[in-house]
Structure formats: structure tokens, C-alpha cells
Legacy VTK file of the C-alpha trace (Angstrom):
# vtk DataFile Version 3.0
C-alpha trace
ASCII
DATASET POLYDATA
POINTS 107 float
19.035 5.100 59.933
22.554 5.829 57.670
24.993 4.391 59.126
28.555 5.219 58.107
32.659 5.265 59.273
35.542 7.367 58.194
39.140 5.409 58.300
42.170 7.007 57.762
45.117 5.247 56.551
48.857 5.972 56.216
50.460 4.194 53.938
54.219 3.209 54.476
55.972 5.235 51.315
55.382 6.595 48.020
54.702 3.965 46.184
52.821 2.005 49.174
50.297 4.978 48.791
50.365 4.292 44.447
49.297 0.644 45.118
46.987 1.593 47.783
45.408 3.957 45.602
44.919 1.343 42.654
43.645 -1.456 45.239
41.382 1.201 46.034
39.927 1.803 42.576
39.988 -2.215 41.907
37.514 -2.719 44.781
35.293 0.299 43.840
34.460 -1.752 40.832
32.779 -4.280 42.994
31.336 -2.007 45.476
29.688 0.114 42.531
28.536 -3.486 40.604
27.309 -5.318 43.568
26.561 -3.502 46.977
23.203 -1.686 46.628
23.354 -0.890 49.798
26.571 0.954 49.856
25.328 4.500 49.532
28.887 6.644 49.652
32.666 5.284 49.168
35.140 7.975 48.358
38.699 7.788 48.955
40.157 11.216 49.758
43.542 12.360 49.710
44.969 14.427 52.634
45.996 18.136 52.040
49.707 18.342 53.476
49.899 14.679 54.147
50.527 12.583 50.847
50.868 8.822 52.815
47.399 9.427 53.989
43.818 8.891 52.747
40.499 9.269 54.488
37.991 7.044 53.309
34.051 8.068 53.637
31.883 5.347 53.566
27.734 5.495 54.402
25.512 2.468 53.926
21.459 2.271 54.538
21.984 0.718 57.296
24.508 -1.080 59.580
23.361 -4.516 57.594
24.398 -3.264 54.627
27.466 -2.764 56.124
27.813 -6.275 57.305
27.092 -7.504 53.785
30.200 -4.875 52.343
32.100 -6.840 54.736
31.469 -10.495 53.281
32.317 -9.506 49.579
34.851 -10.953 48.019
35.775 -7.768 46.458
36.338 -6.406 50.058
37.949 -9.926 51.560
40.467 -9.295 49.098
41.161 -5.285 49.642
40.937 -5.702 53.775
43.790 -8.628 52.987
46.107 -7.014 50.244
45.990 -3.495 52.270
48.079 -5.033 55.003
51.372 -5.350 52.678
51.044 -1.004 51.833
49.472 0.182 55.200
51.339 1.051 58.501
48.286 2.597 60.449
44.491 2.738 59.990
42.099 4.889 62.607
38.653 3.911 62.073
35.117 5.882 63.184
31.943 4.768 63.083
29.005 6.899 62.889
25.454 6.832 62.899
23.173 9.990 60.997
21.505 11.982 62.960
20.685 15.061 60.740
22.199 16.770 57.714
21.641 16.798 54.012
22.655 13.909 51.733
21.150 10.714 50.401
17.600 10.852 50.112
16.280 8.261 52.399
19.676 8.292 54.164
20.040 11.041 56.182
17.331 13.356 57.363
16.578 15.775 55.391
LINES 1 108
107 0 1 2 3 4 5 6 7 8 9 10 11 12 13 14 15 16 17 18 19 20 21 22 23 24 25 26 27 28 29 30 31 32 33 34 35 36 37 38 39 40 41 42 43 44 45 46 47 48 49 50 51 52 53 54 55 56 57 58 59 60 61 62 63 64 65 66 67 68 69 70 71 72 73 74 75 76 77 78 79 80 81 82 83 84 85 86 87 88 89 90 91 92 93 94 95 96 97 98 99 100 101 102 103 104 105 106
């Protein structure tokens, strides 16, 4: 079963949220090159609210997950987000119907 989060983060100013955003597009090299696994990873920005970004992430499974977690590519991001971020609000979610990913989600 799919198993995926949403986080939101706000980022502390302007150009916290610029830096965030490039972080963001640094790591997505890695997670496109190397995580198989990771099915969905979109960083959205937030209508009205221009420090925040929801992040959509689904994986095959929760071990995939676990394995976006050990990358180096992700070490890195989870450790240089700290010095642009002033809150993050995670959810985790498991599929249980809808249209998406074949294989992911039922369908």
C-alpha cells in the first residue's frame, strides 16, 4: 500500500523562502536520480501565504520511505532546512482509494 505525508513549512522571510526553494530543487536531483521508490515529490507554493510551501510526497511503500530518509541527498536537505525554516507540520498518510500511480493507489 502507498504510503505518503504532506509537510508544510514556513519559512522565516523572503529570502529564507528563495533558499528554501533552491535547497528544494538541489535535493530533487537526487530524489529523481536515485530513489525508485519515491513515487511523488512536489513542492507547492501556498496561495495567499508566500513563507509557506506544502510538500506532497508518496512512496510504494513505508520502506521506501525509510530508504528517502538515509540518502545523503536528504541528510543534507533535513540539516540545511533548519537555518531558513521557523515551523514544519507534518502528516502522514496511508492510500486507501483514489486515482494516481498505477500500482500505488487503487485504482
Amino acid at each position: 500500500m502507498a504510503f505518503g505525508l504532506s509537510v508544510r513549512f514556513t519559512a522565516r522571510d523572503d529570502a529564507a523562502v528563495r533558499a528554501f526553494d533552491e535547497l528544494t530543487a538541489e535535493t530533487l536531483i537526487g530524489i529523481r536520480d536515485l530513489e525508485p521508490g519515491t513515487l511523488v515529490y512536489v513542492s507547492h507554493a501556498v496561495e495567499g501565504q508566500p513563507l509557506q510551501r506544502i510538500f506532497y510526497e508518496l512512496y510504494a511503500d513505508r520502506a521506501a520511505f525509510d530508504l528517502h530518509e538515509t540518502q545523503p541527498h536528504v541528510r543534507h536537505f533535513l540539516a540545511a532546512r533548519e537555518q531558513y525554516i521557523v515551523a514544519v507540520e507534518v502528516d502522514f498518510m496511508e492510500s486507501v482509494t483514489g486515482k494516481g500511480v498505477p500500482g500505488a493507489v487503487a485504482l
